[in-house]
DSSP file (Angstrom, degrees, kcal/mol; ACC not computed):
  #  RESIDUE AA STRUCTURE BP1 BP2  ACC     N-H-->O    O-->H-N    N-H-->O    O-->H-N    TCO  KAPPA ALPHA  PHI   PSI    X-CA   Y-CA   Z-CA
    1    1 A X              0   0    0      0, 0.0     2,-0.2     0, 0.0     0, 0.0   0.000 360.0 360.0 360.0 134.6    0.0    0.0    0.0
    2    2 A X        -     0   0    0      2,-0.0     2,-0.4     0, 0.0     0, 0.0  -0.521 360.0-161.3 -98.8 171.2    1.2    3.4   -1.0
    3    3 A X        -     0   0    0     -2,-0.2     2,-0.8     5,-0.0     5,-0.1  -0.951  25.5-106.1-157.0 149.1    1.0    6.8    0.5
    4    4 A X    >>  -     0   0    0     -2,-0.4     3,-9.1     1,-0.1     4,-0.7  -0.481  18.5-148.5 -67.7  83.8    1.1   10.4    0.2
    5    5 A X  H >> S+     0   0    0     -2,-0.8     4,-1.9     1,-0.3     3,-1.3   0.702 103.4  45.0 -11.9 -40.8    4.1   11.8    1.7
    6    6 A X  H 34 S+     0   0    0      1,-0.3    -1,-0.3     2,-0.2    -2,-0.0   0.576 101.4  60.6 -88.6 -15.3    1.8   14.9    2.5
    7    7 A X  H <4 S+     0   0    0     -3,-9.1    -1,-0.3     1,-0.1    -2,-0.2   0.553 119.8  27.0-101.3 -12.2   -1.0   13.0    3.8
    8    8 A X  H << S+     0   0    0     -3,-1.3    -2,-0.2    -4,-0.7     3,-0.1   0.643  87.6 106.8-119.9 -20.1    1.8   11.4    7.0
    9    9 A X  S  < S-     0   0    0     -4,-1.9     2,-0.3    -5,-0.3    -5,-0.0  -0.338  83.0 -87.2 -69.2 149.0    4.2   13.7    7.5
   10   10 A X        -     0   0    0      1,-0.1    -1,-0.1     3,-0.0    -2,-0.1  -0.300  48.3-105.0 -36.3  92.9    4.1   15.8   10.8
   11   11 A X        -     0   0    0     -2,-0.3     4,-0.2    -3,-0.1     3,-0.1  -0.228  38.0 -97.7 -32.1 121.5    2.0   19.0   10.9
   12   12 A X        -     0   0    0      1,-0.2     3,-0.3     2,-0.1     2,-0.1   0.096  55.6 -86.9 -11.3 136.1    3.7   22.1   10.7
   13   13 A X  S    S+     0   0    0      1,-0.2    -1,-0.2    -3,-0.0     3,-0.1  -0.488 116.1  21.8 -81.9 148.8    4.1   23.7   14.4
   14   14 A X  S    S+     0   0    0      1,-0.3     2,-0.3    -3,-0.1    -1,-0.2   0.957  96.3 120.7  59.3  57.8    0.8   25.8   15.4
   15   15 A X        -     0   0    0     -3,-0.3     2,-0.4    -4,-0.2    -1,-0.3  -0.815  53.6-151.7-124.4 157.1   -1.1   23.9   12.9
   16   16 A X        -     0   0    0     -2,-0.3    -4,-0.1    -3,-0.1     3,-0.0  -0.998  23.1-108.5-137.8 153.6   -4.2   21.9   14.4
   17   17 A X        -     0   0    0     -2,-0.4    -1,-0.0     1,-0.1     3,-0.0   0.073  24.7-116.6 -41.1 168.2   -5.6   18.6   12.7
   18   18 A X  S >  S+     0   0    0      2,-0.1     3,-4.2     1,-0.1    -1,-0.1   0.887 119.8  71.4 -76.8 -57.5   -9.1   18.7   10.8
   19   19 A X  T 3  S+     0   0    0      1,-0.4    -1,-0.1    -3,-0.0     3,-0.1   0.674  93.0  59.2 -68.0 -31.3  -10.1   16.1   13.6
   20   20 A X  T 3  S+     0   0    0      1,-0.2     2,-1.0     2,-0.1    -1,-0.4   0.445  94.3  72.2 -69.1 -13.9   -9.9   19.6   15.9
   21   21 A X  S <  S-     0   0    0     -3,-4.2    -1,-0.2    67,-0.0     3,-0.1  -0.733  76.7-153.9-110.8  91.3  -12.6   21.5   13.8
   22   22 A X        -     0   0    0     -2,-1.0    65,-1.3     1,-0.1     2,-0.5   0.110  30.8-109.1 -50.7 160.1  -15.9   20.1   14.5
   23   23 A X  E     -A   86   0A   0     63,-0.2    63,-0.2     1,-0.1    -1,-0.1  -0.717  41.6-168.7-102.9 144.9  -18.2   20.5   11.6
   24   24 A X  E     +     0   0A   0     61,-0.7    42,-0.3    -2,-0.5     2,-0.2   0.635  61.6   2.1-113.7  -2.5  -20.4   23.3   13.7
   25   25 A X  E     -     0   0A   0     40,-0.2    60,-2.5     2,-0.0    -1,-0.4  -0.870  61.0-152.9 178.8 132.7  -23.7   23.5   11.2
   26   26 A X  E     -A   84   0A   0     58,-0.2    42,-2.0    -2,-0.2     2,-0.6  -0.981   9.6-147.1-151.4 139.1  -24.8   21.7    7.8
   27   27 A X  E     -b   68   0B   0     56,-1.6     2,-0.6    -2,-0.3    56,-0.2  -0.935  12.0-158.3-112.3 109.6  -27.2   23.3    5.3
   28   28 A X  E     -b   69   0B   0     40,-2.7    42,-1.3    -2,-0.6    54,-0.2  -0.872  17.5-128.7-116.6 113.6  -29.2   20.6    3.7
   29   29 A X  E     +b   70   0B   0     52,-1.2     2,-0.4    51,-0.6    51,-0.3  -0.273  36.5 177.0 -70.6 145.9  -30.7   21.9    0.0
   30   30 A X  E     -b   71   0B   0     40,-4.2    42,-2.4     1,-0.1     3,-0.3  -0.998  39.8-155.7-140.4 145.9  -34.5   21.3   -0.1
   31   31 A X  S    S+     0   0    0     -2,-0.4    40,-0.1    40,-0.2    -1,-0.1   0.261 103.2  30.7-100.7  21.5  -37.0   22.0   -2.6
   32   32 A X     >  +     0   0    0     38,-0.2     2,-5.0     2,-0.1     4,-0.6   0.040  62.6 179.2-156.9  57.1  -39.5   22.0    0.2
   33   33 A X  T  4 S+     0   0    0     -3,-0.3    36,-0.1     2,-0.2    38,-0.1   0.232  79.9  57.3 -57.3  22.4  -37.9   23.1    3.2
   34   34 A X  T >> S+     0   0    0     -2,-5.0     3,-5.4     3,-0.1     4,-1.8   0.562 118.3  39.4-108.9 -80.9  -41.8   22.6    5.5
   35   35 A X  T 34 S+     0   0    0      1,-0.3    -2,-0.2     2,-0.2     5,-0.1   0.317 110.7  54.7 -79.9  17.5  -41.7   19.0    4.4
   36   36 A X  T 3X S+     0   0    0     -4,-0.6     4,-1.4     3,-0.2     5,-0.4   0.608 113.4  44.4 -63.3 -39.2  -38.0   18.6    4.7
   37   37 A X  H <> S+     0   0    0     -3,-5.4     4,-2.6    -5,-0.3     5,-0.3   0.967 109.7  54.9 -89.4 -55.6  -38.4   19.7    8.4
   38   38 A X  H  X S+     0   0    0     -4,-1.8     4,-1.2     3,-0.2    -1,-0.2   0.775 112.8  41.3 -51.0 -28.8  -41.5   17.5    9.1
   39   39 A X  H >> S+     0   0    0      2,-0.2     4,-2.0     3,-0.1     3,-0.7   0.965 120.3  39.4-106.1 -46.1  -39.9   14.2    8.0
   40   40 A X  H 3X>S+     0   0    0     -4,-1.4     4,-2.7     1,-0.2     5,-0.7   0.996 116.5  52.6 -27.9 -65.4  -36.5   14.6    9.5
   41   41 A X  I 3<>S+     0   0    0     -4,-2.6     5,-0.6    -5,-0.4     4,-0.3   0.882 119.2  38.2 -45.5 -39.8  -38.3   16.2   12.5
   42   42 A X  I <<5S+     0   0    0     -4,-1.2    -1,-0.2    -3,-0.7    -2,-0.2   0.941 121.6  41.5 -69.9 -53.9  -40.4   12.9   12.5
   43   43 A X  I  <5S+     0   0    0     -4,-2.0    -1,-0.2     1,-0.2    -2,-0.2   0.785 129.3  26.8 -35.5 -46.5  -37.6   10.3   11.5
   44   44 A X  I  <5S-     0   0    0     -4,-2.7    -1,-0.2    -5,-0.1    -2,-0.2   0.084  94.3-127.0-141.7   6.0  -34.9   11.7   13.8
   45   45 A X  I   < +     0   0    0     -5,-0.7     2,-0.5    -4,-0.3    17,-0.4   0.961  54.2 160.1  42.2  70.0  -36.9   13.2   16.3
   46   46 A X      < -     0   0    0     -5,-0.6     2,-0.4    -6,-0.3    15,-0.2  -0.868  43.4-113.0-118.7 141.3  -34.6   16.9   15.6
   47   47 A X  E     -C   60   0B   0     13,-1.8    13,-1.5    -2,-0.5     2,-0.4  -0.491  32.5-146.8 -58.3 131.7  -36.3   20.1   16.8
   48   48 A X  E     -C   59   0B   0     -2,-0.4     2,-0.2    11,-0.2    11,-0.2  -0.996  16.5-175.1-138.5 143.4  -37.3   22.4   14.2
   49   49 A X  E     -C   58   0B   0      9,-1.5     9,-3.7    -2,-0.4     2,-0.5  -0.733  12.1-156.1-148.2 136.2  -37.5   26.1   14.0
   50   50 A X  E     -C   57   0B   0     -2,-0.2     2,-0.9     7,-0.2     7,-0.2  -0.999   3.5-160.8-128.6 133.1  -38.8   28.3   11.3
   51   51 A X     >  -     0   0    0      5,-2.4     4,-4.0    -2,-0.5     5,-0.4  -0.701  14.2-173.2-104.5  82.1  -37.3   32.0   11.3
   52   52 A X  T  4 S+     0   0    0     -2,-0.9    -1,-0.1     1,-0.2     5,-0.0   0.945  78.0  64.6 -67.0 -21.7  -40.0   33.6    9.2
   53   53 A X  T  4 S+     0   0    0      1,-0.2    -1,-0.2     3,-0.1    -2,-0.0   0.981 119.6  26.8 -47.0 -63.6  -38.4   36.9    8.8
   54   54 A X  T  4 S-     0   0    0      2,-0.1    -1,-0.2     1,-0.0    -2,-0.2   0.753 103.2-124.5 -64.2 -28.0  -35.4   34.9    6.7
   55   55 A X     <  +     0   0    0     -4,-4.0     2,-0.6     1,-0.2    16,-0.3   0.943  60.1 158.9  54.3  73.7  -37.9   32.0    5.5
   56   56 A X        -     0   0    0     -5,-0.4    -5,-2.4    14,-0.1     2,-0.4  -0.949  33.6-161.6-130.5 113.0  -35.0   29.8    7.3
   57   57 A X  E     -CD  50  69B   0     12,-0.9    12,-3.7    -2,-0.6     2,-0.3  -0.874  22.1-174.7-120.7 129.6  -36.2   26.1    8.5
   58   58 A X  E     -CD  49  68B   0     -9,-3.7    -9,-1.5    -2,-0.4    10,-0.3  -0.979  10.8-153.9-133.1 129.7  -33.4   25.2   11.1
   59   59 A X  E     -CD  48  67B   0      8,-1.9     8,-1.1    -2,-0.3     2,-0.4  -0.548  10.2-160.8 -99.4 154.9  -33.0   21.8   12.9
   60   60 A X  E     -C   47   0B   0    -13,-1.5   -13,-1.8     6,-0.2     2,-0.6  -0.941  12.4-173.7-138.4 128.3  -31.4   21.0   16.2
   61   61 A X    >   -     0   0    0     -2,-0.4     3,-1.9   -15,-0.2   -15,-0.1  -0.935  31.0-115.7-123.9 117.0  -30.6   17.2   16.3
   62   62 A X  T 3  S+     0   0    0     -2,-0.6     3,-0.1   -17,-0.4    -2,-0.0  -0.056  97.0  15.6 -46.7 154.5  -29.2   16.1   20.0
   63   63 A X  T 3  S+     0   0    0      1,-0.1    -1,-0.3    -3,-0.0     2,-0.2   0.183 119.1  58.4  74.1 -25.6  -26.2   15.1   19.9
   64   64 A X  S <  S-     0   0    0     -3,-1.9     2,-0.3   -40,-0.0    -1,-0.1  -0.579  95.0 -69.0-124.3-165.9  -24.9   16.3   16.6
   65   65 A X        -     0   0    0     -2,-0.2   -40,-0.2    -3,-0.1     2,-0.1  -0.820  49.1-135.7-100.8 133.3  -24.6   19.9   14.9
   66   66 A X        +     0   0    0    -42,-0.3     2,-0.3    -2,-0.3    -6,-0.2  -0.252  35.2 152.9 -85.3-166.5  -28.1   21.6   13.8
   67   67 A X  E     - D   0  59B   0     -8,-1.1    -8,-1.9   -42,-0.3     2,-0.3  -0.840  28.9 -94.5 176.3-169.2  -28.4   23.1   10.7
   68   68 A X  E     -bD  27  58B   0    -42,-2.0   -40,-2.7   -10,-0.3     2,-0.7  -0.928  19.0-116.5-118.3 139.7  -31.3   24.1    7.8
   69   69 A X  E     -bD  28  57B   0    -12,-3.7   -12,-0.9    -2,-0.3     2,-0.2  -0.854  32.3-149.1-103.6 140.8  -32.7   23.3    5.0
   70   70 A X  E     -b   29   0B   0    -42,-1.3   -40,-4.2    -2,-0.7     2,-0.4  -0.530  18.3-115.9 -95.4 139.0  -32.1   25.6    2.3
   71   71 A X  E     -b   30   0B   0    -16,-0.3     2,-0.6    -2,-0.2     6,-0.4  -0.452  31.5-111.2 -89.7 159.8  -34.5   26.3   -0.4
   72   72 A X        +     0   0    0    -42,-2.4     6,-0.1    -2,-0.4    -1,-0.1  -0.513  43.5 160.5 -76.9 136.8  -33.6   25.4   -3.7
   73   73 A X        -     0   0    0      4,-0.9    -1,-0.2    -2,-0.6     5,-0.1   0.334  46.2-126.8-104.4 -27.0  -32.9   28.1   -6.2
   74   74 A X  S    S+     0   0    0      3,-1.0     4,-0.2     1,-0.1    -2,-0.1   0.685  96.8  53.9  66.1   9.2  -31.1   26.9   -8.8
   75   75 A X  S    S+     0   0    0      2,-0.6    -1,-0.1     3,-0.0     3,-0.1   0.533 126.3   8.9-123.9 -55.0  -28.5   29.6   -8.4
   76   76 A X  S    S+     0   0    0      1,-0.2     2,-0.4     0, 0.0    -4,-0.1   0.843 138.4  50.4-100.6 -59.0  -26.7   30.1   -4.8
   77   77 A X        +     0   0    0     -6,-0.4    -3,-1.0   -47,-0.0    -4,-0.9  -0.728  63.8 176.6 -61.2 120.4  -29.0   26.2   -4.0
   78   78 A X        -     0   0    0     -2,-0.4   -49,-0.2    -4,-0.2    -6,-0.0  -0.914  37.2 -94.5 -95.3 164.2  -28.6   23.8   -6.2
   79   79 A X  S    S+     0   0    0     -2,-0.3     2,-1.4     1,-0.2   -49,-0.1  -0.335 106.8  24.7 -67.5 155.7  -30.6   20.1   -5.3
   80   80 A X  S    S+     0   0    0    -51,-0.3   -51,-0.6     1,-0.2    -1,-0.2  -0.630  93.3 127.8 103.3 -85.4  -28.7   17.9   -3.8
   81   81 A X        -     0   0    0     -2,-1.4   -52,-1.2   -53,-0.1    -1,-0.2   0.211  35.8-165.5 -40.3 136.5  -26.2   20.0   -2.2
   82   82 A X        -     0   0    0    -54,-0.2     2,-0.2    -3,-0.1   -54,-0.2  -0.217   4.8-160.4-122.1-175.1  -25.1   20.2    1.1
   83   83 A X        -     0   0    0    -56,-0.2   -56,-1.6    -2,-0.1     2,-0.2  -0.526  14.1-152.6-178.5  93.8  -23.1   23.0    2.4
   84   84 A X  E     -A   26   0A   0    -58,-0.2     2,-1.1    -2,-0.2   -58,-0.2  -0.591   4.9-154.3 -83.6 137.0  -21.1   22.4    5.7
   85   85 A X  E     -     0   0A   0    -60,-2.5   -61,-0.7    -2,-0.2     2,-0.4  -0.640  14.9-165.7-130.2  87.0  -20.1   24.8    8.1
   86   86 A X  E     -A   23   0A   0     -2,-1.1   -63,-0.2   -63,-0.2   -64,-0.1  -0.497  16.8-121.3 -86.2 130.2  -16.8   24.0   10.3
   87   87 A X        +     0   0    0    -65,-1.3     2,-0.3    -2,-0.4    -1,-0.1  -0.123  34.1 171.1 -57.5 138.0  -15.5   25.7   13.6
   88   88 A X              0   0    0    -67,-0.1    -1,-0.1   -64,-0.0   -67,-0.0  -0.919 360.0 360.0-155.3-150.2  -12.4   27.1   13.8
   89   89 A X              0   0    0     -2,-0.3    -2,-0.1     0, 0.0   -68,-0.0   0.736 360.0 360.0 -91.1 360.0  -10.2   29.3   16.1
């Protein structure tokens, strides 16, 4: 098995891992962001929030990182796409 010098080699000092940036938020693209939130919310049992000033449908699933579903646009959304939102210092 081969490997990628770059992928073993030591980090740089004052560098942190990826495993040190927690994914903090995930934007999940919907083309019906009500019935996105109603079958997750049902499935996964995740709190769900609607921000109507924004039209912004936002989950909070114990245990993990919440997040939205975005509506689809076909410009800044496309379907499908997921759009992840990781902490860092």
């Amino acid at each position: 098995m081969s490997y990628n010098a770059a992928i073993i080699r030591p980090l740089p000092k004052g560098n942190k891992p990826m495993s040190s940036h927690p994914l903090v938020h995930i934007e999940i693209a919907s083309t019906d962001p009500a019935a996105s939130a109603k079958f997750y919310g049902e499935v996964f049992g995740w709190k769900i929030e609607v921000d109507q000033q924004f039209d912004y449908t936002q989950f909070e699933a114990e245990g993990g990182p919440g997040g939205a579903f975005s509506k689809v646009d076909d410009q800044m959304v496309k379907p499908g796409s997921i759009l992840p939102y990781i902490g860092t210092d």
